[in-house]
GUNU-371170 format. One record per residue: chain; x, y, z of N, C-alpha, C, O in turn. Coordinates in Angstrom, 3 decimals, padded with zeros to 6 digits. Layout:
chaine, n.east, n.north, n.up, ca.east, ca.north, ca.up, c.east, c.north, c.up, o.east, o.north, o.up
A, X, Y, Z, X, Y, Z, X, Y, Z, X, Y, Z
...
//
This chain:
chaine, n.east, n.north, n.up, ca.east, ca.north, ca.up, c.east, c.north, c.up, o.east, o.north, o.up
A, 000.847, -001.186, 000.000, 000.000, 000.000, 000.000, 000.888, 001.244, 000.000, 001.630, 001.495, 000.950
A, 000.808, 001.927, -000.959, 001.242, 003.459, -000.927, 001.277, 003.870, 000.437, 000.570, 003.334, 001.290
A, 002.307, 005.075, 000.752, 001.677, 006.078, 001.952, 001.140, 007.159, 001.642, 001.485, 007.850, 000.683
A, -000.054, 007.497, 002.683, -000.832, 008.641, 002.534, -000.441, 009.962, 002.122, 000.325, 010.521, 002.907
A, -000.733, 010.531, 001.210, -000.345, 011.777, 000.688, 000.976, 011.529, -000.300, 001.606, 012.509, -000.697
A, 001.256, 010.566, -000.572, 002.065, 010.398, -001.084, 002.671, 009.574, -002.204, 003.838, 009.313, -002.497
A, 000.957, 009.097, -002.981, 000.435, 008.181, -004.095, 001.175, 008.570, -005.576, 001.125, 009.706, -006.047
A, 001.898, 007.382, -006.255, 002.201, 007.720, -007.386, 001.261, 008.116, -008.346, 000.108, 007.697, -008.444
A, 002.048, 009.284, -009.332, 000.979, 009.819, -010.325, 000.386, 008.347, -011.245, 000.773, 007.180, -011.315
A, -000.460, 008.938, -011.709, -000.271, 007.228, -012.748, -000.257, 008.368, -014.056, -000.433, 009.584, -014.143
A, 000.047, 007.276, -014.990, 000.677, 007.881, -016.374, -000.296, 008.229, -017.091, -001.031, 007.380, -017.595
A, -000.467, 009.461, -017.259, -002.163, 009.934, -017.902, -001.397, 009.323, -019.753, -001.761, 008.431, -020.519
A, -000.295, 010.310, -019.819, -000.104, 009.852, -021.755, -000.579, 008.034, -022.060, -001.359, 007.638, -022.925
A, 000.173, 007.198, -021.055, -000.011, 005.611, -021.156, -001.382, 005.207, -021.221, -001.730, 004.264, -021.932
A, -002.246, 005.922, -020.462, -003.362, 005.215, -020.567, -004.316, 005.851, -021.494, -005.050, 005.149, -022.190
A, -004.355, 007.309, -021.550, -005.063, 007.975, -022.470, -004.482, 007.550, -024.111, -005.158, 007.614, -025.138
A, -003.325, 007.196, -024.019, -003.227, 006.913, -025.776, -003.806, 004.929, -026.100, -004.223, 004.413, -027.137
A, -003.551, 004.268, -024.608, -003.896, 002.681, -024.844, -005.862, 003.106, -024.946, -006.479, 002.553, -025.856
A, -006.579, 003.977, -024.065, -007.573, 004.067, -024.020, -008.230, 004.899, -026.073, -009.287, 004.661, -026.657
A, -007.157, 005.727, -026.490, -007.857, 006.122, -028.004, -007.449, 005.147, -028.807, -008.021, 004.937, -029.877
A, -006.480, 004.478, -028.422, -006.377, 002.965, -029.136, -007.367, 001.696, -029.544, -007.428, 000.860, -030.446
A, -008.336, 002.157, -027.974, -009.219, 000.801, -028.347, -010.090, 001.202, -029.357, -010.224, 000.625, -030.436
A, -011.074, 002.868, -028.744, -011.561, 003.575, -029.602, -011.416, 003.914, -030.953, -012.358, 003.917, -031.745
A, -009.952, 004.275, -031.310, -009.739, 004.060, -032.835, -009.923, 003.052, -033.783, -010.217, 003.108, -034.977
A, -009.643, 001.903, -032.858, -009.423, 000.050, -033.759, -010.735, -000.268, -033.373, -011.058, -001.218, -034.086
A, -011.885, 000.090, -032.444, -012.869, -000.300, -032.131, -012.746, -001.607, -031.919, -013.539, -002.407, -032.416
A, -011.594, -002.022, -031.049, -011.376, -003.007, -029.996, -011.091, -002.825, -028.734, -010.043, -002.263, -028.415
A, -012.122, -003.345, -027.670, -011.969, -003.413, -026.408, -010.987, -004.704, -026.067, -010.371, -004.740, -025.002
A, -010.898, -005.652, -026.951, -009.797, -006.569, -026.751, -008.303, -005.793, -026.413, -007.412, -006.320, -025.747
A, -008.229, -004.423, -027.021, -006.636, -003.815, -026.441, -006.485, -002.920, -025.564, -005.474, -002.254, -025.345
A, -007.839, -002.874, -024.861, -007.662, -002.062, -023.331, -006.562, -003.331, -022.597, -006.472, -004.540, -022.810
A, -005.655, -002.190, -021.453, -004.650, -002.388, -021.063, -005.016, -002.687, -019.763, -006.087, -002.197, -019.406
A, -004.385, -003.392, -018.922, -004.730, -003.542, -017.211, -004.557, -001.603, -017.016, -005.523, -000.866, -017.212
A, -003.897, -001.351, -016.825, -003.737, -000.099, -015.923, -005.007, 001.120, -016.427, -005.655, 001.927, -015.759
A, -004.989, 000.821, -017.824, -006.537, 001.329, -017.918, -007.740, 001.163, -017.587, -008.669, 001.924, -017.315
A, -007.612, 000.124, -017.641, -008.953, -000.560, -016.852, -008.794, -000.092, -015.456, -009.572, 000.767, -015.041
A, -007.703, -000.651, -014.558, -007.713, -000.128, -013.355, -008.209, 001.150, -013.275, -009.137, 001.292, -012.479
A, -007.793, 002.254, -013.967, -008.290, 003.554, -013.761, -010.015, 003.587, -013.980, -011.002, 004.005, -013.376
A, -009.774, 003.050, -014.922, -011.216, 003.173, -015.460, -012.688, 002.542, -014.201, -013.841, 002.854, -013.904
A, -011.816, 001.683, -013.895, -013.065, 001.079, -012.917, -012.920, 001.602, -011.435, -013.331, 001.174, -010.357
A, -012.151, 002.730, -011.821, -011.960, 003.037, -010.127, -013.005, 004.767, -010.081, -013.125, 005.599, -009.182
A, -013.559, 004.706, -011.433, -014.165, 006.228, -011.739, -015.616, 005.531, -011.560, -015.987, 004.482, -012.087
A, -016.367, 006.403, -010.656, -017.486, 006.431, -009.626, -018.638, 005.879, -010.722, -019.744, 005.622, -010.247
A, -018.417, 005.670, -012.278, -019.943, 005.369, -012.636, -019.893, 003.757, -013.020, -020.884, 003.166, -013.447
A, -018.866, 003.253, -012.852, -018.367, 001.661, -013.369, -018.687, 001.162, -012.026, -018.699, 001.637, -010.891
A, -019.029, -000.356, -012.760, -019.521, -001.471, -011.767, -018.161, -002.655, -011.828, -017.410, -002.843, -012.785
A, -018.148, -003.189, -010.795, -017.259, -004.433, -011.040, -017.240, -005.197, -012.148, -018.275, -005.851, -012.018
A, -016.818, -005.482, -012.989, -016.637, -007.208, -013.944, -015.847, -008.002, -013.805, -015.413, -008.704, -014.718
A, -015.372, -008.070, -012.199, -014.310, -009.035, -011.159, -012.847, -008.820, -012.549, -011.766, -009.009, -011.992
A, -012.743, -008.626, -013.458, -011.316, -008.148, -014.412, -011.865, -007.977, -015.649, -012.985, -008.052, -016.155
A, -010.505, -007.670, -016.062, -010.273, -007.208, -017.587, -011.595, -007.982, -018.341, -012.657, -007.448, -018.661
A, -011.227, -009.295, -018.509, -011.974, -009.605, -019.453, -013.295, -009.337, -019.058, -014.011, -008.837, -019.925
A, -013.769, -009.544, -017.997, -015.430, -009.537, -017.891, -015.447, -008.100, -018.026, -016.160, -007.886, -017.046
A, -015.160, -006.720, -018.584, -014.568, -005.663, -018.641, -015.224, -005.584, -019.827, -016.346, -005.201, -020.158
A, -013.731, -006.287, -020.728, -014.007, -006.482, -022.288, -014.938, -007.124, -022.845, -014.981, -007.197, -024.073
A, -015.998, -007.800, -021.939, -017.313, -008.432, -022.328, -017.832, -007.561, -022.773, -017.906, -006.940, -023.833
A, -018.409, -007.574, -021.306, -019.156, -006.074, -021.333, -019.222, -004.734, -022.170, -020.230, -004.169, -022.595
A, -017.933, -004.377, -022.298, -017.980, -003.806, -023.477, -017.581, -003.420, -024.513, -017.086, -002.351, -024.871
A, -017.858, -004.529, -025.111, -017.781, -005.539, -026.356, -018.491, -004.213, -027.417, -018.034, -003.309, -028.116
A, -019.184, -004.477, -027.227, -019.971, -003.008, -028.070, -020.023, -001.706, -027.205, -020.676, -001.417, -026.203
A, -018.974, -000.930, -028.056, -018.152, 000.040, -027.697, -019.125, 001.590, -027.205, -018.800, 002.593, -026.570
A, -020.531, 001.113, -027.924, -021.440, 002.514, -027.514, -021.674, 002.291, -026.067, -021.981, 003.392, -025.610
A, -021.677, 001.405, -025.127, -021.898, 001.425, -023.756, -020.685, 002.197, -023.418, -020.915, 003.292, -022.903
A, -019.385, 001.863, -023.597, -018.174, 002.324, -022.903, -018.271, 003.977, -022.921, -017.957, 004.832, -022.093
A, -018.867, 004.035, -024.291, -019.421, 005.742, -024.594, -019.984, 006.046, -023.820, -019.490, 006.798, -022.980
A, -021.293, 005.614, -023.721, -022.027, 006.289, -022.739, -022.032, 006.577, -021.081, -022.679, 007.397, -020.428
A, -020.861, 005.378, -020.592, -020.282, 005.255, -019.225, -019.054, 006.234, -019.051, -018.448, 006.392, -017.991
A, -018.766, 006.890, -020.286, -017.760, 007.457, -019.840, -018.321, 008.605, -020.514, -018.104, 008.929, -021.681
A, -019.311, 009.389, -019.393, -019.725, 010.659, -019.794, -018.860, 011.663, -019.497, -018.172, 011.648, -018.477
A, -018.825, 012.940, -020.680, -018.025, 013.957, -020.237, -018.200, 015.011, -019.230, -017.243, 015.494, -018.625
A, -019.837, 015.493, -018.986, -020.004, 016.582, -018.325, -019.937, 015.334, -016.892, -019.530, 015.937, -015.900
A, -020.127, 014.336, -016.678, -019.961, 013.562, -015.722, -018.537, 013.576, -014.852, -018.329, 013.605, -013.639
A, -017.663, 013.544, -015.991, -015.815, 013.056, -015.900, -015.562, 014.224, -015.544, -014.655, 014.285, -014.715
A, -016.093, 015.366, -015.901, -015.309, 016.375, -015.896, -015.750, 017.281, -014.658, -015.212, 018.373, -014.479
A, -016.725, 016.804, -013.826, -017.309, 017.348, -012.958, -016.781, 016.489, -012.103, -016.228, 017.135, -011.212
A, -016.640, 014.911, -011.870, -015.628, 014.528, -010.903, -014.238, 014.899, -010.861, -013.540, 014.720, -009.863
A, -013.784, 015.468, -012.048, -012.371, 015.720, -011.559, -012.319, 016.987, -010.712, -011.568, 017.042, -009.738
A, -013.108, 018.013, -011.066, -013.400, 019.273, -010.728, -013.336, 018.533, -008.872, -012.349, 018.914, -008.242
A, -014.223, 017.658, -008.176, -014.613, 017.473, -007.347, -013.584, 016.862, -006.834, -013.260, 017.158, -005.684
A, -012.794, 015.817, -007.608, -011.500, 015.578, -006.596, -010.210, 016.585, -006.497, -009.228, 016.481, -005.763
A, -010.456, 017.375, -007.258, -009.494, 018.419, -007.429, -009.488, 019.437, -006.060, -008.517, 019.982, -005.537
A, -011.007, 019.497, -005.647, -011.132, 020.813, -004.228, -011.527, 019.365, -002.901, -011.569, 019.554, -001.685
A, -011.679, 018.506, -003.350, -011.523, 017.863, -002.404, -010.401, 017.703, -001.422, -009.310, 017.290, -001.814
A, -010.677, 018.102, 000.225, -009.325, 018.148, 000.633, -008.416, 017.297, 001.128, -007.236, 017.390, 001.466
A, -009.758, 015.881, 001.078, -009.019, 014.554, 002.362, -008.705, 014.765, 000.854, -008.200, 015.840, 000.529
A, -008.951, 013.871, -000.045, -008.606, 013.319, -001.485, -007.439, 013.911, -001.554, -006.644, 012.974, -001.482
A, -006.748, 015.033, -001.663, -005.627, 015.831, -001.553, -004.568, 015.246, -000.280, -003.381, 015.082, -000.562
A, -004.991, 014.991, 000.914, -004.424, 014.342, 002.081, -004.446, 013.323, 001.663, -003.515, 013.381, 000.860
A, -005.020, 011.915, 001.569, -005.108, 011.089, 001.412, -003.549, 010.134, 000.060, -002.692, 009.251, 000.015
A, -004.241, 011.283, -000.758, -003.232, 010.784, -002.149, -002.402, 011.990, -002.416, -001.512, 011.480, -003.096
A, -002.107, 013.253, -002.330, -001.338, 014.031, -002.518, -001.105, 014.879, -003.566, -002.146, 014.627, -004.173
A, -000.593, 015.630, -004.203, -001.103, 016.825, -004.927, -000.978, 015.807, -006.764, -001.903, 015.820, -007.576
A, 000.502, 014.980, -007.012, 000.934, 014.171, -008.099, 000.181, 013.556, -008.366, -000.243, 013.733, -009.509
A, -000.549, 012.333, -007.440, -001.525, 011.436, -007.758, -002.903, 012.120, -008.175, -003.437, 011.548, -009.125
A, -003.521, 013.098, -007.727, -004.353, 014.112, -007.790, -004.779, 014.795, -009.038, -005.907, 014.818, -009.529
A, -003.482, 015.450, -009.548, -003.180, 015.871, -011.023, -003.198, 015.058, -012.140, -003.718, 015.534, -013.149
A, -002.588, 013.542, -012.204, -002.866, 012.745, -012.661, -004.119, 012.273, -012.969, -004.620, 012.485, -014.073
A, -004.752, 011.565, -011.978, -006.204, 011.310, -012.143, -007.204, 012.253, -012.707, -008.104, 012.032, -013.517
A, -006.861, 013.333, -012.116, -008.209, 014.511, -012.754, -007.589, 014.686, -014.295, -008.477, 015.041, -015.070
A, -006.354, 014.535, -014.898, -006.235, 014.790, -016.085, -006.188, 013.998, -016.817, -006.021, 014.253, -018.010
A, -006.336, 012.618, -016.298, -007.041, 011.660, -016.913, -008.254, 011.549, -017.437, -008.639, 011.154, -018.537
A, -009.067, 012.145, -016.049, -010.754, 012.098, -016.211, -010.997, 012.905, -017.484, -011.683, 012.382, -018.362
A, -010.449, 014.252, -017.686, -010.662, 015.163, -018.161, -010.110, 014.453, -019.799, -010.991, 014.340, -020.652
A, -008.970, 014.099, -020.088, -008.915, 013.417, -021.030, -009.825, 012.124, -021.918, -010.185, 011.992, -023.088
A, -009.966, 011.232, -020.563, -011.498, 010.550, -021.092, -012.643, 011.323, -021.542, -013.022, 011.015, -022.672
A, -013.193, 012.100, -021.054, -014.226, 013.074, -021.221, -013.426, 013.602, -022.876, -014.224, 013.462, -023.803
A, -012.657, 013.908, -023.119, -012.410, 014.453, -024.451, -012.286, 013.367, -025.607, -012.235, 013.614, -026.812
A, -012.253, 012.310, -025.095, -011.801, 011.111, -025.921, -013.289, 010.648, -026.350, -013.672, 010.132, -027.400
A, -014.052, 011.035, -025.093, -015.806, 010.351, -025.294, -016.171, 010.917, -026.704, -016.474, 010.369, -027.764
A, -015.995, 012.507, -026.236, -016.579, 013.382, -027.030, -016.039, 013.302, -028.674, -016.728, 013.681, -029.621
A, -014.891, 012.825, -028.773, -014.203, 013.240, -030.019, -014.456, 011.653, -031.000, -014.245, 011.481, -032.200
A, -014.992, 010.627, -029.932, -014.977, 009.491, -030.337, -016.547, 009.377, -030.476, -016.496, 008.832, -031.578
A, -017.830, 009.459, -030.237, -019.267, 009.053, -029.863, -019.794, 009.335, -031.087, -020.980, 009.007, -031.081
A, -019.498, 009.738, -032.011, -020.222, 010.313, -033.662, -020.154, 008.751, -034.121, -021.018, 007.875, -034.173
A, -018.631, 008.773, -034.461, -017.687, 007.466, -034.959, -018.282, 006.048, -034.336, -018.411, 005.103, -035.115
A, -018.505, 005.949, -033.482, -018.621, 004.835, -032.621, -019.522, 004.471, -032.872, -019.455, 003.414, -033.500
A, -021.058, 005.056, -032.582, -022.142, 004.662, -033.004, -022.668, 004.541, -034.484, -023.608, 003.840, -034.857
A, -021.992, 005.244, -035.141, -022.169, 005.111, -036.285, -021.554, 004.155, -037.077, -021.912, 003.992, -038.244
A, -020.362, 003.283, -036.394, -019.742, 002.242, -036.606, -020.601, 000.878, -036.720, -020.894, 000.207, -037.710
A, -021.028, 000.637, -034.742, -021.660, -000.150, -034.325, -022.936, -000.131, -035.132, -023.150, -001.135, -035.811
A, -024.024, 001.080, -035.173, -025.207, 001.004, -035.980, -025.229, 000.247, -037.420, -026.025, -000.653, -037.689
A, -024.058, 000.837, -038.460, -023.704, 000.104, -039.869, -023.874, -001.406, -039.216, -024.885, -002.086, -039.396
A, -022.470, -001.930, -038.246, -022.239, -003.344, -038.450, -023.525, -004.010, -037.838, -023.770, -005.176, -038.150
A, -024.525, -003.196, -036.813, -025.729, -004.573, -037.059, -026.609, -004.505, -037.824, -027.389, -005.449, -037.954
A, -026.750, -003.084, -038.717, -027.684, -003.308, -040.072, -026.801, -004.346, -041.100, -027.396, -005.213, -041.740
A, -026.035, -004.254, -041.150, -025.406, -004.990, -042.232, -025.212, -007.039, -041.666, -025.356, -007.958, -042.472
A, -024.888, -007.231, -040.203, -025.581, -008.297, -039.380, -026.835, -008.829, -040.265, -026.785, -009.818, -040.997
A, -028.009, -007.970, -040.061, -029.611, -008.401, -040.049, -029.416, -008.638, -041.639, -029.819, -009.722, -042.061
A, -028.799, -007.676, -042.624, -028.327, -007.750, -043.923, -028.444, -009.485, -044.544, -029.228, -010.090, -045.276
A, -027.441, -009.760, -043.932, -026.523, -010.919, -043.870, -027.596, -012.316, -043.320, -027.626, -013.412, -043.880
A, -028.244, -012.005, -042.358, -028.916, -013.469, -041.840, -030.568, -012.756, -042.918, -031.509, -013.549, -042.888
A, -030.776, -011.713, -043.565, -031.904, -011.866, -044.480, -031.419, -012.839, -045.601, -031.985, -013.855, -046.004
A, -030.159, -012.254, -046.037, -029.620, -013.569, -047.145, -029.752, -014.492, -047.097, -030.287, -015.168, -047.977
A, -029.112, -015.082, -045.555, -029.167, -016.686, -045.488, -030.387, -016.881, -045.354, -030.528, -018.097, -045.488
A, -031.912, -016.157, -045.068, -033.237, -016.808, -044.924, -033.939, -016.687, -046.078, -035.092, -017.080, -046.255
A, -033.018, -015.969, -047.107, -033.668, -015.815, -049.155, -032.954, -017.247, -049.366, -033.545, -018.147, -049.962
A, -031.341, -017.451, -048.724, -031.238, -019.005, -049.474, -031.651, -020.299, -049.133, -031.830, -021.363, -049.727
A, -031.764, -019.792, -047.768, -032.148, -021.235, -046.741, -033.848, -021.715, -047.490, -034.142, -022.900, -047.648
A, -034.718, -020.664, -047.841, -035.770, -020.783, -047.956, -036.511, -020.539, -049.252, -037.702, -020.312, -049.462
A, -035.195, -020.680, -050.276, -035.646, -020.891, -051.488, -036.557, -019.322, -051.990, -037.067, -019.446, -053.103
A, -036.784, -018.033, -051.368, -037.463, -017.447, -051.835, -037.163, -016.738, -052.893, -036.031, -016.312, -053.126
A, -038.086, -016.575, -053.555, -038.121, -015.760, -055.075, -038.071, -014.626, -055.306, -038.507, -013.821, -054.482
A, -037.414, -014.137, -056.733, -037.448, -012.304, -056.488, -038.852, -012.001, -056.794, -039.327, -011.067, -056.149
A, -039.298, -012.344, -057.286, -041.107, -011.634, -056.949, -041.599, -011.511, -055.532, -042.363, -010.608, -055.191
A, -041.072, -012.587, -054.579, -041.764, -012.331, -053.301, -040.884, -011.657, -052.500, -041.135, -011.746, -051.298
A, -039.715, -010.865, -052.876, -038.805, -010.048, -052.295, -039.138, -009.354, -051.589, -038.635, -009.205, -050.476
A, -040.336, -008.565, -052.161, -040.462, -007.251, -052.310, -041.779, -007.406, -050.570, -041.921, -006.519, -049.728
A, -042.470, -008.756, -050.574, -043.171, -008.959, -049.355, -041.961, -008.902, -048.135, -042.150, -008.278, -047.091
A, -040.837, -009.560, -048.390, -039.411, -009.992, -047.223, -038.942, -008.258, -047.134, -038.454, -007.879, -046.070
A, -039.122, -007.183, -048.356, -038.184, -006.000, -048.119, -039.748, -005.499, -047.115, -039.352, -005.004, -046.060
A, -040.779, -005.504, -047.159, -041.950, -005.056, -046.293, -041.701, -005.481, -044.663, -041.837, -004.621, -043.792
A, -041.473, -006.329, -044.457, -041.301, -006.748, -043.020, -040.138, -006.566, -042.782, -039.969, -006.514, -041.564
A, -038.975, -006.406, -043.500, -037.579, -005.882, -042.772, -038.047, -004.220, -042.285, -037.685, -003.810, -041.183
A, -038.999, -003.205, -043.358, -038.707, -002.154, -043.126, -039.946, -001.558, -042.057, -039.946, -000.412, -041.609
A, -041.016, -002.627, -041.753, -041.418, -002.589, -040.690, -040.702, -003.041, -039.106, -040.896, -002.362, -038.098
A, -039.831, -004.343, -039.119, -039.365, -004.024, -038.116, -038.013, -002.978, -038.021, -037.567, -002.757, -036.895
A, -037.633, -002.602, -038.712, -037.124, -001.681, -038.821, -037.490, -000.157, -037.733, -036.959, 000.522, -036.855
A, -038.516, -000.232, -038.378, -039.410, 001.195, -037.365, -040.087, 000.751, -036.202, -040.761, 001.563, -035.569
A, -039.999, -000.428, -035.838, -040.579, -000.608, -034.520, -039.502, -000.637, -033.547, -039.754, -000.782, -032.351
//
């Protein structure tokens, strides 16, 4: 255990560039332990006992978005920043670190959440795409009755 007031910084560049890493490749498979550690130690994350139950979870990258809100991140750092045990406790290095972490996630959300969902949205229209095919070949249907199969895709579609 560290001593009080006297907590190493943790490496905001290390984790903020492994954290736009996953975001860029839109793999949670290359979140890093020490990111994660950070990550699950910020007040809106739940346990997934490790990494991988982590990377289950979020597997589809618009949750990680939405858990890592900015006006959220950026209002806890604000809060551990005037916090004064938090300051006693871990010390001014560890302090600076973390909040410019938070504050970096929060910019990473923002610069990443267009991209992301619009990623994820394509790959499960193009999913449902894909298993309509296999139920035109599996089931022998005809291009005359297409046009009944394009009716019920674009109804559930809107429901």
């Amino acid at each position: 255990m560290q001593e009080a007031g006297k907590w190493k910084p943790q490496n905001v560049k290390l984790i903020l560039s492994n954290v736009n890493l996953v975001l860029k490749t839109r793999d949670i498979t290359k979140l890093n332990n020490p990111s994660y550690d950070l990550i699950m130690n910020c007040d809106r994350f739940i346990a997934h006992y490790d990494l991988n139950g982590f990377q289950a979870y979020y597997e589809d990258l618009r949750e990680l978005i939405r858990d890592l809100d900015p006006d959220y991140l950026r209002k806890d750092a604000i809060q551990d920043e005037t916090d004064s045990d938090f300051q006693k406790w871990y010390g001014d290095a560890y302090n600076k670190s973390k909040t410019d972490i938070k504050r970096g996630l929060a910019d990473l959300s923002e610069n990443y959440h267009r991209e992301i969902f619009a990623y994820f949205t394509t790959s499960e229209r193009m999913a449902v795409v894909l298993e309509v095919n296999e139920l035109i070949d599996k089931y022998h249907i005809k291009p005359d009755e297409l046009e009944v199969v394009q009716q019920v895709v674009e109804k559930a579609e809107r429901a």
